[in-house]
N, C-alpha and C positions, 0 to 999 in steps of 0.2 A: 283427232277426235274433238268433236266440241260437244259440251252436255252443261247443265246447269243444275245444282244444288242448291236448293232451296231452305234456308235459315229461320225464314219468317214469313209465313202467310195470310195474317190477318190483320185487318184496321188498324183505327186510332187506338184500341184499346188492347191488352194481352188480357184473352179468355181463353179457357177449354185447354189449357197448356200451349195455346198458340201464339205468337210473338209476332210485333209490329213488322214490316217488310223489310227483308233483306235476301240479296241469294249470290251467289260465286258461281260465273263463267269460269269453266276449263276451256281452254282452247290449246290442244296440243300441250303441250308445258307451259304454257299461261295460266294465270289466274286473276281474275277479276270480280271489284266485288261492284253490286248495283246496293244502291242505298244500304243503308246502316241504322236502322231502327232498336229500339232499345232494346236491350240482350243481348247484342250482335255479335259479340266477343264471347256469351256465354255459350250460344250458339256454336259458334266456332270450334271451343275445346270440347266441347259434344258428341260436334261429326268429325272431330279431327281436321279443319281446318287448316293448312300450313299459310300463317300470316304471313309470314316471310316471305312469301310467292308472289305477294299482292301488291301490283307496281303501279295500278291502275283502278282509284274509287271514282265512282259515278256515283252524281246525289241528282236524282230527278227534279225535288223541288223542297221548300222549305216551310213542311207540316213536321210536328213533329216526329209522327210517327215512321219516316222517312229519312232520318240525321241526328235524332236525338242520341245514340250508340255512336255519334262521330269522334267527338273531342277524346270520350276514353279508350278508342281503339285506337285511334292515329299518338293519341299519349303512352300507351301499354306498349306500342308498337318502339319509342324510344327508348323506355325503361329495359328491354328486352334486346336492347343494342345494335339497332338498327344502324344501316347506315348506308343503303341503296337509298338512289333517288324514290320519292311518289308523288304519282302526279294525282293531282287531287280534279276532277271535274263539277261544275253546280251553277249555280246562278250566281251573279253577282255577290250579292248581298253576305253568300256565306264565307266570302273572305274574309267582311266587316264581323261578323258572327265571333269565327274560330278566331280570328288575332286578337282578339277583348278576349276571350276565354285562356290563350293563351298569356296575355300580357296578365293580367289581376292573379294568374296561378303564380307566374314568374317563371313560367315554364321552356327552357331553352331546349328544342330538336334537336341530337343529333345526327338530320339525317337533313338534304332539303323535302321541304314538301314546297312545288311547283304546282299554284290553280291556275285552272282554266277556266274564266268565266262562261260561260254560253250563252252566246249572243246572237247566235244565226243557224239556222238552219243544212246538214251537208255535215262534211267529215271532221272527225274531231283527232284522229290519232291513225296512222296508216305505219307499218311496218311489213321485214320480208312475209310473214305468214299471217299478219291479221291489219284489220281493219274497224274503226269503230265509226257510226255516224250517227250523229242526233236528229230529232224531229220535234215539232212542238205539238203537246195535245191539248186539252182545254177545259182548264180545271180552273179552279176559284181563283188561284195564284199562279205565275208564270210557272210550269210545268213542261218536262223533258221525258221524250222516249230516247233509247236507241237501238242499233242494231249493229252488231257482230255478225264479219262476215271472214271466214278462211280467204287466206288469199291464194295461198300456196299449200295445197292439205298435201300433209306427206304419202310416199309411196308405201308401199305394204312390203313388206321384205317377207321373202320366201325362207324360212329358218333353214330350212335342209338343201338346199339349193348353197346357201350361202357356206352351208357349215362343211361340206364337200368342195365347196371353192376353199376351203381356209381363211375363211372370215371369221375373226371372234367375234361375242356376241357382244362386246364391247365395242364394236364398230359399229351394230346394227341402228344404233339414232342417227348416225352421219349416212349410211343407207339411206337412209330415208326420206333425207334431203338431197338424193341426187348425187352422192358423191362416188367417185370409183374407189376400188381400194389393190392396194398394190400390196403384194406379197413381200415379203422378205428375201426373196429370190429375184425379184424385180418387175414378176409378171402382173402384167395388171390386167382387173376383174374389173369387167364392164359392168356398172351399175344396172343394166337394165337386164342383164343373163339371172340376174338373183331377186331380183324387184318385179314385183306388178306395177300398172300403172295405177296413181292416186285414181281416188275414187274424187267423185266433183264434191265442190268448194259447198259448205256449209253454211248456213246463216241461221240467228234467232234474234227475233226483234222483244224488246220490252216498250209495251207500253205502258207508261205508268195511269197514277190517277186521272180520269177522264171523264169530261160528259161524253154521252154517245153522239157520235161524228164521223160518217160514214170517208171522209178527208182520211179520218187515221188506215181506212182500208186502202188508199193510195202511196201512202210513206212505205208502207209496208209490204205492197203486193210480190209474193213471189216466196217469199220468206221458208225455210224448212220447219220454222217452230215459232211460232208467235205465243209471249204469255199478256194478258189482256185482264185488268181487273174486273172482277164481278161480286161487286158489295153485297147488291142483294140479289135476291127469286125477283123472277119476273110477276109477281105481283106489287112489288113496290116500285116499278115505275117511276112513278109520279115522284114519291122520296128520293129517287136515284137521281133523278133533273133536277129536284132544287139543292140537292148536294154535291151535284158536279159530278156525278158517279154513274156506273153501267150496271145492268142487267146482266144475267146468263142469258140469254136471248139475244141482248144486243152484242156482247162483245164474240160470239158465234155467229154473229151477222156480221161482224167486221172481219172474222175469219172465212168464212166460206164469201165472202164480194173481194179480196184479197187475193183469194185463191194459195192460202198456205197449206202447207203437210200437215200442223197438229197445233193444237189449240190448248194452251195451259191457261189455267184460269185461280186466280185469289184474290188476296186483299179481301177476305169475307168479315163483313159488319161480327161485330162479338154480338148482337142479336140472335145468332146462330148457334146452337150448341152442337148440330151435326150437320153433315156438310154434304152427304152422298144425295138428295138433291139437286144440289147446284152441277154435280156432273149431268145426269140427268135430261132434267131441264137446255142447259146448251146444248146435248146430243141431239134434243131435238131438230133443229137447226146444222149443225157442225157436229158429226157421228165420232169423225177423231178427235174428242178431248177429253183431258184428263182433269182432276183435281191435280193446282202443285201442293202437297204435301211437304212437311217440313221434313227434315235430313232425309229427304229421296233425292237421287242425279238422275235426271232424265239427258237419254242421249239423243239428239237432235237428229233424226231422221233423214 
């Protein structure tokens, strides 16, 4: 399965009960978090987040509304006794950032946290079932999307099929990944008598803060779920270019010249105090899209 949970959907500022940007990729039994804007942690214990899952932060770029929630989640994250690796992804600079925040606290990890700066364009982390890759979009400051991609989506286990073979259902996650299982008698059960075949490999791209740039409809082409900011209603325009920011209009142009399955859309200016609208408005253009709403999982199509 891959779906994304949305923590925070709005701007620089938290209005309307709505909170700076943050959201958690599931990917199978992964979990990943894209930026960490402030509340993020509150957020978290909210939707029931499991921090512990989270092996892999991605920070797009360095506004605050986008990493200001860093330092105290990746530090709650020690207090809380951590002690898996995390790999931390951003731009340069936020290494310089977090080690001065960590060093004036006196604050010792016990866990590593491992950055990666992003410097280029292309894949940032590939494993047996997933895959991550950055892009750059083009915003006031250096600025990162990416994209999640299944590499390996598991098979679908036939529950009754299997339970008539005498497979427990405590086998049924190694199912899944291809494996036979052999009885206790010695006989062994072909993976594929109890299994469907995977369904195809899923993707969802995030772009972050952006001017409109039909370029980001190329990174992305192909995608099962693109989420795309849209600050404001397409009558502000003009505000959205000397902010570095998109329309509903435009980032549903970058969806449908893309050619993706479904079109989420945020990052809405606190100017806003309701938002059904900006669905609206990009359906014009792009008919599947949604509002991302905060503590909703959308499942990737």
């Amino acid at each position: 399965m891959l779906a994304v949970t949305i923590l925070g959907n709005n701007s620089a500022i938290p209005a309307f009960d709505r909170h700076p940007t943050a959201q958690v990729i599931t990917l199978d039994d992964h979990l990943f978090l894209i930026d960490c804007g402030e509340g993020t942690q509150t957020q978290m214990n909210k939707y029931k987040i499991r921090r512990s899952r989270i092996n892999h932060i991605f920070i797009s770029h360095l506004h605050g509304d986008h990493y200001f929630g860093l330092i105290g989640l990746i530090t709650s994250m020690g207090l809380l006794g951590r002690h898996q690796d995390l790999n931390l992804y951003g731009p340069a600079l936020l290494k310089d950032i977090f080690d001065l925040q960590l060093r004036v606290a006196d604050t010792q990890l016990p866990f590593n946290l491992i950055f990666h700066p992003l410097q280029e364009e292309g894949l940032l982390v590939k494993e047996t079932r997933f895959q991550v890759d950055c892009f750059r979009v083009f915003h006031r400051i250096e600025c990162w999307g990416f994209i999640f991609r299944q590499v390996r989506p598991p098979r679908r286990v036939n529950p009754e099929k299997a339970r008539i073979s005498g497979i427990p259902s405590s086998f049924f996650d190694r199912l899944k990944w291809g494996e036979d299982y052999e009885t206790k008698e010695g006989t062994l059960i072909q993976n594929a008598t109890v299994t469907d075949p995977a369904p195809l490999a899923r993707s969802y791209a995030y772009s972050a803060d952006t001017l409109f740039h039909l370029d980001i409809a190329v990174k992305v082409q192909g995608v099962n779920m693109l989420y795309h900011e849209t600050t404001y209603l397409k009558d502000l325009e003009e505000r959205a270019r000397n902010r570095y920011h998109c329309t509903t209009i435009q980032a549903a142009t970058i969806a449908k010249t893309a050619g993706v399955k479904q079109l989420l859309i945020g990052h809405f200016s606190s100017k806003y105090d309701k938002l059904d609208e900006f669905e609206s408005e990009a359906r014009e253009v792009f008919p599947n899209t949604y509002l991302a709403l905060e503590g909703v999982s959308y499942i990737v199509p």
